[in-house]
ZAMAR-629680 format. One line per field, with one value per residue (C-alpha): residue number from 1; z, y, x; chain. Coordinates in Angstrom, 1 decimal. Example, Ala and Ser with C-alpha at 12.3 -4.5 7.8 and 13.67 -1.06 7.14 Angstrom:
<rs>
i = c(1	2)
c3 = c(7.8	7.1)
c2 = c(-4.5	-1.1)
c1 = c(12.3	13.7)
ch = c(A	A)
</rs>
This chain:
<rs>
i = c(1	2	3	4	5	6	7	8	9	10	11	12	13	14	15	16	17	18	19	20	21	22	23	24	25	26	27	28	29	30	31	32	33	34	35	36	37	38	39	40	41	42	43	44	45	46	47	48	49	50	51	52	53	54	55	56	57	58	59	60	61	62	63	64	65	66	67	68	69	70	71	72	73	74	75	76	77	78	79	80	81	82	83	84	85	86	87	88	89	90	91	92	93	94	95	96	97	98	99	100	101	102	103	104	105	106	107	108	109	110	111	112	113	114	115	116	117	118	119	120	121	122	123	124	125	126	127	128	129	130	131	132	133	134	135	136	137	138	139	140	141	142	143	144	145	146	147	148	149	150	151	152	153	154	155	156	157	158	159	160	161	162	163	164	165	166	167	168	169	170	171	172	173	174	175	176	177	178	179	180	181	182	183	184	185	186	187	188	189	190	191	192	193	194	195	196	197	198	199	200	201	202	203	204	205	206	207	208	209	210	211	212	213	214	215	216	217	218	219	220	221	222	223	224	225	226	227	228	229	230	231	232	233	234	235	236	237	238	239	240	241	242	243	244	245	246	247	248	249	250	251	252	253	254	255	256	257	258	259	260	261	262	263	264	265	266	267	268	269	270	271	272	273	274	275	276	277	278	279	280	281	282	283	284	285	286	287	288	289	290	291	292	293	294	295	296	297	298	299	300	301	302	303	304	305	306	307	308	309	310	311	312	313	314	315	316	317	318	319	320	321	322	323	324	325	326	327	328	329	330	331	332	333	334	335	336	337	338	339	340	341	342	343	344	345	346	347	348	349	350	351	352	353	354	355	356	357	358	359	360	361	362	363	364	365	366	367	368	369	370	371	372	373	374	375	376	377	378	379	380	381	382	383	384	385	386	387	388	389	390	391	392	393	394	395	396	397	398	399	400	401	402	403	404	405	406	407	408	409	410	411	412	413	414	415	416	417	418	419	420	421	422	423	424	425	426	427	428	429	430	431	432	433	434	435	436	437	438	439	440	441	442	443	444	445	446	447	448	449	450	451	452	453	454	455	456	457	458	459	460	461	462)
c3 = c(-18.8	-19.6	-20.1	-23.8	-24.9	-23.6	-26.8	-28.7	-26.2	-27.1	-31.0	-30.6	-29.5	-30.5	-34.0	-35.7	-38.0	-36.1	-37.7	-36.7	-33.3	-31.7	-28.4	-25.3	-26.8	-30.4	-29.2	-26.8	-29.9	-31.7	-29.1	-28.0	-24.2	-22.8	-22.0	-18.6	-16.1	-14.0	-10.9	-9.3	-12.5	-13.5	-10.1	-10.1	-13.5	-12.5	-14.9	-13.1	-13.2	-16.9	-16.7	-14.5	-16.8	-19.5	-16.8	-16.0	-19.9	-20.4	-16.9	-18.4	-22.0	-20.1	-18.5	-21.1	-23.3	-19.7	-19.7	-22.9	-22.5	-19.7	-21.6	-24.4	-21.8	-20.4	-23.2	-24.6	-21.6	-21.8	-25.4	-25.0	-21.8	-24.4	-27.3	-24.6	-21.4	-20.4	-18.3	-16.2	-16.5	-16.7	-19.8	-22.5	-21.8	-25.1	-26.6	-25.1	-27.7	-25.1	-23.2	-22.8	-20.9	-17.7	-18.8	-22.2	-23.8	-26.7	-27.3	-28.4	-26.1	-23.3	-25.0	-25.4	-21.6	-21.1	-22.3	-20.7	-17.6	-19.0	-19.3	-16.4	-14.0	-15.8	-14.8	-11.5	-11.3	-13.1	-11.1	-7.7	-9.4	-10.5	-7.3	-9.7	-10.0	-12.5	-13.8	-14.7	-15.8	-18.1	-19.0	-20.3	-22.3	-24.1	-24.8	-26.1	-28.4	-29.4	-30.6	-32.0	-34.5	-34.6	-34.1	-35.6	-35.7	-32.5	-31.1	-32.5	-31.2	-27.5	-27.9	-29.0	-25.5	-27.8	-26.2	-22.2	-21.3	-20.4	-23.8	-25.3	-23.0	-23.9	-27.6	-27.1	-25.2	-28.1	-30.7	-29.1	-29.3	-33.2	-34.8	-35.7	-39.2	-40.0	-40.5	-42.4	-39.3	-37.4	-40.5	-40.0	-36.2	-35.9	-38.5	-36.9	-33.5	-34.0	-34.1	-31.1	-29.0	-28.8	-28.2	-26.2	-22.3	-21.4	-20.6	-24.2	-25.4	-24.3	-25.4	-29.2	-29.3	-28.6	-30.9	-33.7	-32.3	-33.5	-36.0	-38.0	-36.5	-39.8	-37.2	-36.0	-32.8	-32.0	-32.9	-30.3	-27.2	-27.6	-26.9	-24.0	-22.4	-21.6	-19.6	-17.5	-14.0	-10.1	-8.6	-4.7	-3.6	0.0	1.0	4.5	7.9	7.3	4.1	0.6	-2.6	-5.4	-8.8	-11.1	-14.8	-16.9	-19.7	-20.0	-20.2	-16.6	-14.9	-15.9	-15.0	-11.7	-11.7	-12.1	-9.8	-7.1	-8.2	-8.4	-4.9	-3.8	-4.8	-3.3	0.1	0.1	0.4	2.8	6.2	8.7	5.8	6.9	4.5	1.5	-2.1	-2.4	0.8	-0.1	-3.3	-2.1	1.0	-1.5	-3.6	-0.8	0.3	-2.8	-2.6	0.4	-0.4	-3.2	-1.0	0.8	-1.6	-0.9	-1.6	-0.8	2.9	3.7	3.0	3.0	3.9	2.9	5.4	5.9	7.6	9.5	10.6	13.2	15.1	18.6	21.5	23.7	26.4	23.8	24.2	28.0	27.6	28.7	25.2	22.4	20.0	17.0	15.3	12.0	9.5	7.2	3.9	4.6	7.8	10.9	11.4	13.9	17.3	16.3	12.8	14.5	17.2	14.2	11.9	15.3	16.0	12.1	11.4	11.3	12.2	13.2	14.2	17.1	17.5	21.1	20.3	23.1	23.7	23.6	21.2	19.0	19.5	18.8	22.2	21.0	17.8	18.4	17.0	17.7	13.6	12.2	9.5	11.2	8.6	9.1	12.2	10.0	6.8	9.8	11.3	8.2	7.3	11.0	10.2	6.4	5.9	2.1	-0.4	0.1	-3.7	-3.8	-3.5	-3.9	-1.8	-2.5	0.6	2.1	2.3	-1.7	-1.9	-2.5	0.6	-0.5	0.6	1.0	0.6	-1.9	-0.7	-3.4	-2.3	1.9	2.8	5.9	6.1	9.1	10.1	9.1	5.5	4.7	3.4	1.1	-2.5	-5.0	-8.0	-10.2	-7.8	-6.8	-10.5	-11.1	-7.7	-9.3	-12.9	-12.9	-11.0	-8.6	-5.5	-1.9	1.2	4.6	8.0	10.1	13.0	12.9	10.3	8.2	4.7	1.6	-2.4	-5.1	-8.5	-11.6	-11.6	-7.6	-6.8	-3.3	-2.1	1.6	2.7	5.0	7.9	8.1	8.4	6.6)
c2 = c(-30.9	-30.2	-26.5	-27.8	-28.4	-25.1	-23.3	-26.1	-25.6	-22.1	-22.0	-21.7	-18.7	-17.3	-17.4	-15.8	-14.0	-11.0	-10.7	-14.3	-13.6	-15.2	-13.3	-15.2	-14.4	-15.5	-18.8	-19.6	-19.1	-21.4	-23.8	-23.9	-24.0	-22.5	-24.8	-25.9	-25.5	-27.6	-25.1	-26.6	-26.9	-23.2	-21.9	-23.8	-22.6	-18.3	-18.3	-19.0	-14.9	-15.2	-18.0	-15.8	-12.9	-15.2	-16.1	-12.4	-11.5	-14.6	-14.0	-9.7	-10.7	-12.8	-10.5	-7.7	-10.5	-10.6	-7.2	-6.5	-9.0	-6.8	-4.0	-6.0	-7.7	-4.4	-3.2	-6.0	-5.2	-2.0	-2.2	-5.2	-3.0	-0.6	-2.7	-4.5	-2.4	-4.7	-7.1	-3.8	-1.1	-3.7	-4.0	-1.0	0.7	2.5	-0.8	-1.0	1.1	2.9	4.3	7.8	9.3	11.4	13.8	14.3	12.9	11.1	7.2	8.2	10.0	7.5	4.9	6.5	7.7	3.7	2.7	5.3	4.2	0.2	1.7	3.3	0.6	-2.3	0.2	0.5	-3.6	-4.3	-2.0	-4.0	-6.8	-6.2	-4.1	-1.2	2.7	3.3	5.8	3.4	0.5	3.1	4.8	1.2	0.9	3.7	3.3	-0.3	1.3	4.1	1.9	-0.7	1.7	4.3	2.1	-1.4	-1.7	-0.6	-2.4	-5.6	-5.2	-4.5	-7.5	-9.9	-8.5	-6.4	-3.3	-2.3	-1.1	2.7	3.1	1.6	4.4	6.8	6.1	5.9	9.2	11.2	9.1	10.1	13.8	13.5	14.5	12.2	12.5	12.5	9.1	10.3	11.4	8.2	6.3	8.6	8.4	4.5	4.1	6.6	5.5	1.1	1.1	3.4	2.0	-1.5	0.0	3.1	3.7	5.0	8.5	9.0	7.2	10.1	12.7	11.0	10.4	14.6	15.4	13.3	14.0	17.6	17.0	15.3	16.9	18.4	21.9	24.4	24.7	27.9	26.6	23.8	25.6	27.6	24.9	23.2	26.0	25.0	21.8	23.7	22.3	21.6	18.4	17.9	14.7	13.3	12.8	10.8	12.6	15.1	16.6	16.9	18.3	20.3	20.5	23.2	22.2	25.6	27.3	27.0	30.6	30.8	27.6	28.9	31.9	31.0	28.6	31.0	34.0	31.4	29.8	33.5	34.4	31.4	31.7	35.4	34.3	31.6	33.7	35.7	35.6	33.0	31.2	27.7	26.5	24.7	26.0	23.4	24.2	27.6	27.2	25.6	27.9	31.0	29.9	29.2	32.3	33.7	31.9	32.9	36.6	36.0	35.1	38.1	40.9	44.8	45.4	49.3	48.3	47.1	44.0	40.7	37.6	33.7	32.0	27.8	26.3	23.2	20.1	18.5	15.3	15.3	12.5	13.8	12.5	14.8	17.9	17.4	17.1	13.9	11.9	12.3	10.9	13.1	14.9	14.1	17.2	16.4	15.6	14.5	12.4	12.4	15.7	17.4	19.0	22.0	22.2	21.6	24.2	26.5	25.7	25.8	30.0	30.8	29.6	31.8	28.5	25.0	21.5	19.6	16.6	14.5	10.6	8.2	6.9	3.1	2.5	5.5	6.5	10.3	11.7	15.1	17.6	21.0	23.4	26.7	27.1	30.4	28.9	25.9	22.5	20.7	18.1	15.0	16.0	16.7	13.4	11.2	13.5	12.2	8.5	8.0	10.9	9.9	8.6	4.7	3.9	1.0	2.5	6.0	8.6	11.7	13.7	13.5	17.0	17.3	14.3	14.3	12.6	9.9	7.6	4.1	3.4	6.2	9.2	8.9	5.1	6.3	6.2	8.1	10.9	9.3	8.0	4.6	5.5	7.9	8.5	10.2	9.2	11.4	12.7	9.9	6.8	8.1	8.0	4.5	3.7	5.2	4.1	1.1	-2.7	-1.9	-2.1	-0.8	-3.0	-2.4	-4.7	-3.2	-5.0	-4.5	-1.2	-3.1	-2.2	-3.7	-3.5	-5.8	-5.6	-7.1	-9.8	-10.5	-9.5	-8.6	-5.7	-4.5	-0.4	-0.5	2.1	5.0	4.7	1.3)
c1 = c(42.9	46.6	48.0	48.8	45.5	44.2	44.6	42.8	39.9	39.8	40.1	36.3	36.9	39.7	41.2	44.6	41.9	40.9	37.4	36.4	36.8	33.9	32.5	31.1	27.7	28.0	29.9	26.5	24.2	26.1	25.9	29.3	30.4	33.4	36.2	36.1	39.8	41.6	42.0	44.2	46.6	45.9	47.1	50.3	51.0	50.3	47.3	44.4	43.9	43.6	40.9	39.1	39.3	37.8	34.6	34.1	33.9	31.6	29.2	29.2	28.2	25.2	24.2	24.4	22.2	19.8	19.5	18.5	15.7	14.4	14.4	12.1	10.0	8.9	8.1	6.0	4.0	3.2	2.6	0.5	-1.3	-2.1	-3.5	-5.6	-6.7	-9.4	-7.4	-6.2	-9.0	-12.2	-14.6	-14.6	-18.4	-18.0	-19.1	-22.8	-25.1	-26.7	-23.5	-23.3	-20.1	-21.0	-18.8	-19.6	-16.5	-15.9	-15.4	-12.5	-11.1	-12.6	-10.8	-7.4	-7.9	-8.1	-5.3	-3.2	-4.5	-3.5	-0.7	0.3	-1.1	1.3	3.7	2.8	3.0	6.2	7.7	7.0	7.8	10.9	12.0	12.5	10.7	8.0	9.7	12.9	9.9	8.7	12.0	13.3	9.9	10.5	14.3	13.8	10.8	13.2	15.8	13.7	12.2	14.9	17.9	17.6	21.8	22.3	18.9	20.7	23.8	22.2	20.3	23.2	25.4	27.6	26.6	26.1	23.3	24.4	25.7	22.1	20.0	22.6	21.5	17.9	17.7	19.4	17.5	14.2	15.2	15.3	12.1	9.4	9.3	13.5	13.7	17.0	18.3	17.6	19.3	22.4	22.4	22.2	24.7	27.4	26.9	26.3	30.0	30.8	28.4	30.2	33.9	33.4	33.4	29.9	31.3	33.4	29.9	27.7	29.7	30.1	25.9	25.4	28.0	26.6	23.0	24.1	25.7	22.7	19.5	17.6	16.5	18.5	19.5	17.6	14.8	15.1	16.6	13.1	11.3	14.2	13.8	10.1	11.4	13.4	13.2	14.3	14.6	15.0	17.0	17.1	21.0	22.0	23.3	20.6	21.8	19.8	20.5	18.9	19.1	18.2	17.5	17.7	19.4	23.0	24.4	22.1	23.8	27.8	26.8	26.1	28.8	31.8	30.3	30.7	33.5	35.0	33.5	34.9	38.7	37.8	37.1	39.0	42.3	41.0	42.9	41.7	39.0	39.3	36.2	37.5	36.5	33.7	32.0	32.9	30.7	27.6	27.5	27.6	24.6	22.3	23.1	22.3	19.1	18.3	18.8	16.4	13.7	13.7	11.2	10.6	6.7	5.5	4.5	8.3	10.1	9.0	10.8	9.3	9.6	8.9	5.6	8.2	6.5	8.6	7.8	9.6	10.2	8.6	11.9	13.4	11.6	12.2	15.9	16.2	16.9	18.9	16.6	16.5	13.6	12.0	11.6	8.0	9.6	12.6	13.3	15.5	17.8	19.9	19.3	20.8	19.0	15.5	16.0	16.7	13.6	11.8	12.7	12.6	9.3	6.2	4.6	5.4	3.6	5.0	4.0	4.5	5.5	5.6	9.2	8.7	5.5	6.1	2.1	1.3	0.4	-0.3	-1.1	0.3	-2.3	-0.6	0.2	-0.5	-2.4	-3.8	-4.5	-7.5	-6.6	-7.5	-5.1	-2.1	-3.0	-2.7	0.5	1.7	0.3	1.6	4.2	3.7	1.7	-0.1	0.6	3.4	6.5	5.6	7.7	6.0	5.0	1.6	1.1	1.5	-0.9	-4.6	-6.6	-8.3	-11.3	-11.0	-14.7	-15.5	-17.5	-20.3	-20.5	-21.2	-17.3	-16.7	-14.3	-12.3	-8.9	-9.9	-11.0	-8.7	-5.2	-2.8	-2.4	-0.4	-2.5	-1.1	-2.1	-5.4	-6.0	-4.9	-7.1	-9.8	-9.5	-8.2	-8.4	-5.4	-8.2	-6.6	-7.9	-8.1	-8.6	-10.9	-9.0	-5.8	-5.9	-3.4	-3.3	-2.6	-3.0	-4.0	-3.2	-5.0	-3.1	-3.5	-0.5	-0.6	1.3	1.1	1.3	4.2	4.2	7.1	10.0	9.8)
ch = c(A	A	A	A	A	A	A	A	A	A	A	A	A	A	A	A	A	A	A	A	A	A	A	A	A	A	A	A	A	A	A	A	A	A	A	A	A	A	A	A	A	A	A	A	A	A	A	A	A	A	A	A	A	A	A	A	A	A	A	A	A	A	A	A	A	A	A	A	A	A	A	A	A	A	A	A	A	A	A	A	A	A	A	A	A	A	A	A	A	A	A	A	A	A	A	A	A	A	A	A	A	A	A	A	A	A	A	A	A	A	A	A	A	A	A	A	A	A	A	A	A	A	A	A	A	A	A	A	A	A	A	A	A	A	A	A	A	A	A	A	A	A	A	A	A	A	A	A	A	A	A	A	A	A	A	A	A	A	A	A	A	A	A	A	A	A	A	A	A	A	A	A	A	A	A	A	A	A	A	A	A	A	A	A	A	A	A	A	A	A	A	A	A	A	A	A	A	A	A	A	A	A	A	A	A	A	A	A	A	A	A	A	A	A	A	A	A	A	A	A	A	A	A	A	A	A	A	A	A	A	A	A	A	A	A	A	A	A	A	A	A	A	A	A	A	A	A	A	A	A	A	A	A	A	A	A	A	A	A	A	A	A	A	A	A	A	A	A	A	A	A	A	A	A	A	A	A	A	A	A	A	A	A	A	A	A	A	A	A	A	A	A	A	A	A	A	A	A	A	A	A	A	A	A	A	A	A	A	A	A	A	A	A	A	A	A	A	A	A	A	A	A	A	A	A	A	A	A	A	A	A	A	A	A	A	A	A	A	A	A	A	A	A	A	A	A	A	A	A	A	A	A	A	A	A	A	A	A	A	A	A	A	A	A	A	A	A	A	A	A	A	A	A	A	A	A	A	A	A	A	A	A	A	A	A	A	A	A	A	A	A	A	A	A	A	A	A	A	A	A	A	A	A	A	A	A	A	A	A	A	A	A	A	A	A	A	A	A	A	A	A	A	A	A	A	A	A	A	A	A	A	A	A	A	A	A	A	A	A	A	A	A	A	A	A	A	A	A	A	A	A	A	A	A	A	A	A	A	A	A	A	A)
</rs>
């Protein structure tokens, strides 16, 4: 095409009259495709930069439209899960006259237990699906639901592409907060925000949603810190080159305070002669020292001091000096010489566990703990390190141990019909038609879901 007729090819989408400026999204609805270039022509002329700025916008508003789909798919699912749990929990029993629940519950509460368990394991199966947590599979359900009924302006404009998908979870988390009854305030909130959420950076974007989340909530703000300060909360997050960090989820006057006494210490120490640490390092190293301060209590027979039960699984050409092969902390994976030898002498008791160095194959179970586990649960904490359910990470030792081949059903308690499921898994094992097989042969294991999905139990370290 020639350079000239390039602005005819574009009066589809773009006109002198600003408000009938057609977006990439709008222009596909109406069945319009975008012009296509002569590459070669648009390099010689210095504008082939600009035609690729035109693809970008076109390829993001696609994928904004993609997204949003996702975010209605999943919850389709889930809601559909929920209005129909046979397909993933079996037939309902309440329905045969002569049911009677073995623990003395309810139809109704047997059928509302049902479809949380529908729920939970559509969950569990979109979320190997689409290579994504359950907790983000169900997070996305409930924005799109929160938007849908709270939101309709902003749900629309999500759907269209007008809106990325950051600034639609940031309104659908503060829409959620609103109470269920002030439909006023939902009104208020997707009105104020419909415009914002199509011409603000995410970050500006969150701060506008609290503001007007404030600004229009119907109760006072004493009234809900009460009940905030209920969720308060730590998280623990595996880091690489054996770090991790930890986050602590409480009041606010409790966090700055903390905050500026080790800022302050910081700056302190920081201008002391020969302090070489920078202000950051400075700052965590204070409030893990704080921490572990705090751990240390005076009872009336002297002080006491908690200190760690440390799993560590060694090479055993390691423990003899002759490798360099580092260690594996339980919970959190490999970490340095220097930090095992220290868990190692701080520990008022510790499992070591011998590996072969080519096949990996446990040679030996220390037993010299203070406190010593039974041998089968430290084995299949050796064996797993976390939970079976598909792509679970929760450690073993939190887990619950669970039987293949259930107990009441003449399951052994062995190696071979044994592992660790988390509390939520071993329900949805349980309750559900998510079945866990194994082959007697090779030990392998593997997971179908109702819809014969099969998903296998990969061996640490994955």
């Amino acid at each position: 095409m020639n350079l000239s007729s390039l602005g005819d090819e574009l009066d589809p989408w773009i006109d002198d009259d600003p408000d009938g400026f057609l977006t990439e999204a709008e222009a596909l609805e109406l069945g319009i495709e975008p012009p296509e270039f002569d590459v070669a022509e648009l390099d010689a002329s210095g504008e082939s930069h600009t035609a690729a700025m035109h693809e970008l916008e076109g390829i993001n508003a696609r994928a904004r439209v993609l997204i949003a789909d996702e975010y209605a798919g999943i919850a389709n699912v889930l809601r559909d899960a929920a209005a129909c749990p046979d397909p993933w929990v079996g037939p309902d029993p309440t329905l045969d006259p002569a049911w009677l629940d073995p623990q003395g519950r309810s139809a109704a509460a047997v059928r509302a237990e049902r479809r949380n368990i529908a729920v939970r394991a559509a969950a569990l199966e979109l979320s190997v699906r689409l290579g994504m947590s359950e907790n983000v599979v169900r997070t996305r359900a409930a924005h799109a639901d929160t938007l849908r009924e709270r939101c309709p302006k902003i749900w629309e404009a999500f759907r269209s592409g007008r809106i990325v998908a950051q600034n639609a979870a940031t309104a659908a988390a503060q829409a959620a907060t609103l109470p269920a009854r002030a439909k006023d305030a939902w009104a208020k909130f997707d009105e104020q925000l419909a415009g914002s959420a199509q011409t603000l950076a995410p970050g500006k974007f969150r701060v506008r949603a609290r503001v007007v989340r404030e600004r229009i909530h119907p109760e006072h703000i004493d009234e809900r810190h009460q009940r905030a300060k209920d969720e308060r909360n730590v998280w623990f997050q595996r880091e690489a080159d054996g770090m991790a960090s930890y986050t602590v989820f409480t009041t606010a006057d409790q966090v700055i305070a903390l905050e500026r006494y080790a800022d302050a210490l910081a700056r302190h120490l920081r201008a002391q002669e020969g302090e070489e640490r920078t202000l950051a390092q400075l700052r965590a190293d204070i409030v893990v020292d704080l921490t572990a301060r705090g751990m240390s209590h005076s009872t009336e027979s002297g002080t006491w001091r908690a200190r760690a039960s440390v799993a560590l699984t060694v090479p055993v050409l390691t423990l003899l000096g002759q490798d360099d092969e580092p260690a594996t902390l339980d919970g959190y994976g490999p970490i340095d010489t220097e930090t095992a030898r220290r868990l190692t002498g701080e520990a008022s008791s510790w499992v070591r566990i011998l590996t072969h160095p080519v096949t990996g194959t446990v040679l030996d179970v220390d037993r010299t703990t203070y406190r010593v586990p039974k041998p089968l649960r430290r084995w299949l904490g050796v064996r797993d390190q976390v939970c079976t359910g598909p792509g679970c990470m929760r450690s073993a030792r939190d887990c619950d141990i669970d039987h293949l081949l259930d107990w009441q059903y003449g399951g052994k308690t062995a190696d071979t019909n044994t592992g660790p499921l988390c509390e939520p898994h071993h329900v949805i094992k349980t309750k559900s038609k998510w079945v866990l097989y194994r082959d007697e042969i090779s030990g392998a294991r593997w997971w179908v879901s109702p819809t014969s999905l099969t998903v296998p139990v990969e061996p640490p370290p994955f």
